[in-house]
Structure formats: C-alpha cells, structure tokens
C-alpha positions as CSV (number, residue, x, y, z in Angstrom):
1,X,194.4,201.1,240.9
2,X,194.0,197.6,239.6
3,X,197.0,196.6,237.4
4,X,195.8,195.5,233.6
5,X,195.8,192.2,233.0
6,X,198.7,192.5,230.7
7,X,201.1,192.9,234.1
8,X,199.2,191.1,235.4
9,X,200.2,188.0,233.0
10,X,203.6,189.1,232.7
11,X,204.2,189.3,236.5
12,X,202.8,185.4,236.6
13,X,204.6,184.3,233.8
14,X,207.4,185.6,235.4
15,X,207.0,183.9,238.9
16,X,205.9,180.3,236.4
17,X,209.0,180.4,235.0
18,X,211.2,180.3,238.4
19,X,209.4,176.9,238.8
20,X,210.8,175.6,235.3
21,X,212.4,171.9,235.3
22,X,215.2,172.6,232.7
23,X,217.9,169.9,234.0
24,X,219.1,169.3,230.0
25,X,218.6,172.5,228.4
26,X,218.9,174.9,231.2
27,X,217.0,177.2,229.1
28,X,213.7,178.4,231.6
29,X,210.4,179.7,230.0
30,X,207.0,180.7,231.3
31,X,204.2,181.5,230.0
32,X,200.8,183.2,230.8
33,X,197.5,183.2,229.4
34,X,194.3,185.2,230.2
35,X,191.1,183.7,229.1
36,X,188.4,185.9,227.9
37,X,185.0,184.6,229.5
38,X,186.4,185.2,233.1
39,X,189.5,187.4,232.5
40,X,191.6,185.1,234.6
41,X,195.3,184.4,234.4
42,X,196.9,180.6,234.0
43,X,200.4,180.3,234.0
44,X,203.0,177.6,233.1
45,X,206.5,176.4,233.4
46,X,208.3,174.6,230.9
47,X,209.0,170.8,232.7
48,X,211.7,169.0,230.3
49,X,212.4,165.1,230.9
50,X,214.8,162.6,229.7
51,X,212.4,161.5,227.0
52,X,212.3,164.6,225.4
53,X,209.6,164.1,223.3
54,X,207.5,163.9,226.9
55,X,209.0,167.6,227.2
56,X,206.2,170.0,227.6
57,X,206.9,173.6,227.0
58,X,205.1,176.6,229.0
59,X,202.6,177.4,226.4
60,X,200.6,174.6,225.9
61,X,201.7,174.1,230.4
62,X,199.6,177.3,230.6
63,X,196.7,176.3,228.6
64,X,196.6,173.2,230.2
65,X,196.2,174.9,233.7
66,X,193.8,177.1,232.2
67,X,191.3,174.4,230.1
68,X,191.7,172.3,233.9
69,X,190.4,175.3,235.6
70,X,187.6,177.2,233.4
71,X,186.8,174.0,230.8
72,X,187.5,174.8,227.1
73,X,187.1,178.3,226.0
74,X,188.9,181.4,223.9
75,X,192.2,183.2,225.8
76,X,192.7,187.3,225.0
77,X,196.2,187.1,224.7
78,X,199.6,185.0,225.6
79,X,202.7,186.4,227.6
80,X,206.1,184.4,227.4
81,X,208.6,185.4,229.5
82,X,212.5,184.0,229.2
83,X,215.7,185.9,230.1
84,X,217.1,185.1,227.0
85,X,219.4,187.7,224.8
86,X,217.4,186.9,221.5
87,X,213.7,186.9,221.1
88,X,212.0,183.3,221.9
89,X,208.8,182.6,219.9
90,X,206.3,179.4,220.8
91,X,207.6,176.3,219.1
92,X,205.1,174.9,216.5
93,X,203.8,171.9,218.4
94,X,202.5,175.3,221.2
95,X,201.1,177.1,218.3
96,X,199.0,174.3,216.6
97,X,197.8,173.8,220.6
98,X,197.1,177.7,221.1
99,X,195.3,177.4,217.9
100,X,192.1,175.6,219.5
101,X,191.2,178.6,222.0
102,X,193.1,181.8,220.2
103,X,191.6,183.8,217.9
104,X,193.7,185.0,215.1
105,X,193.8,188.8,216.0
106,X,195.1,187.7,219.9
107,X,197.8,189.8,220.7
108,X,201.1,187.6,221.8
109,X,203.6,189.5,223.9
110,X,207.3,188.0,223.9
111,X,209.2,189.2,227.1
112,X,212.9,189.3,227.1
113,X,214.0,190.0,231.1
114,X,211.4,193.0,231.7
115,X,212.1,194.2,228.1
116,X,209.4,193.7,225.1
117,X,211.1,191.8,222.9
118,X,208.5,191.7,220.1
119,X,204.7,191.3,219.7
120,X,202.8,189.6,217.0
121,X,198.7,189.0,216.1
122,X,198.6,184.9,217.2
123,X,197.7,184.7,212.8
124,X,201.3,185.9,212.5
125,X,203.0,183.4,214.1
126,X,200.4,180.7,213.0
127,X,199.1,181.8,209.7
128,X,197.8,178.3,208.6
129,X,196.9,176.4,211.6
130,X,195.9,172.3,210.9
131,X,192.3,172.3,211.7
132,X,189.6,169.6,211.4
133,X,189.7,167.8,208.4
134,X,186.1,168.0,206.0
135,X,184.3,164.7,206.4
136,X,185.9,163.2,209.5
C-alpha cells in the first residue's frame, strides 16, 4: 500500500530538518509541503546566518523548493516538524509567504517529535493575509 501523502510529508519534513543550519539558535525545523496539481512533496530546512534577518525558516525553504521545481501553483497542506516540548507555529513573515499558494481551508499539521501537536485551517493561523493593494 502506498503511504498518504500526509506521512509522506511528515517523513520528509522529518529527514529536512536533520539538514537544518541552526549554529545561533540551535533550535532545528523542517517543513513539508505537497502541492496540489502534481501531489508532490518539497521539503525544507531552516538555514540561520549571522545576519539574521538573511535567516530563512523551513516554511517559506519548502515553498521555495517547491515553486523552483513545479513553477507557481496552490499546495494541499503544510507539515512542520520540530522536537520541541511546546507547539511551534510558522512565524508571520512564512505565513504572509504561504499565503500566495494556500488556500484558506489548507489543513496545517504541527508535529512535535512523532506527536501531533496541533492542526489548524491555514485561515486560522493567517486570518487576514496582506494581499495586492486595489489600483497598484
């Protein structure tokens, strides 16, 4: 039997996040996305740097993989894996990124070690996403 792409996401946000370059925080994230035209899985890391501002977290590493790969399109749901003890949400600066390609009912599953930790529609986390401004 073919495992569901849900396992599927976990089990590659789970191996994305081994790669993680965390040398300040120490803190390692990864993150998975599938993408709804092909069903395909795009995983990230997150890769910190000095200049954190030039930080990028595992979310928007993800969609990056997956946008490189398949061109702009819509994504059926997000995994994010950590090991934390506490639940670990995607930071705003990921959301208002996942906001382009997630539709608002897009099921976000936050991993804590193998446990469920919580899951949220993506309109939950992101209820009022900046989008293009009328007239520009």
């Amino acid at each position: 039997m073919k495992p569901s792409k849900h396992y599927e996401a976990l089990q590659a946000a789970k191996s994305a996040r081994e790669h993680a370059y965390v040398p300040y925080s120490h803190f390692k994230v990864g993150a998975a996305v599938v993408t709804e035209a092909a069903g395909e899985v795009y995983a990230g890391c997150n890769v910190e740097n000095a200049s954190f501002g030039a930080t990028i977290c595992a979310e928007r590493n993800a969609v990056l993989q997956a946008v490189a790969k398949e061109g702009a399109g819509r994504f059926s749901q997000l995994v994010v894996y950590t090991e934390s003890s506490s639940t670990v949400a995607p930071c705003a600066m990921c959301l208002q990124v996942l906001s382009e390609f997630c539709p608002p009912e897009m099921p976000v599953y936050l991993y804590s070690g193998d446990t469920l930790a919580a899951q949220y529609r993506f309109d939950q986390l992101l209820p009022h996403p900046f989008s293009e401004v009328p007239g520009m």
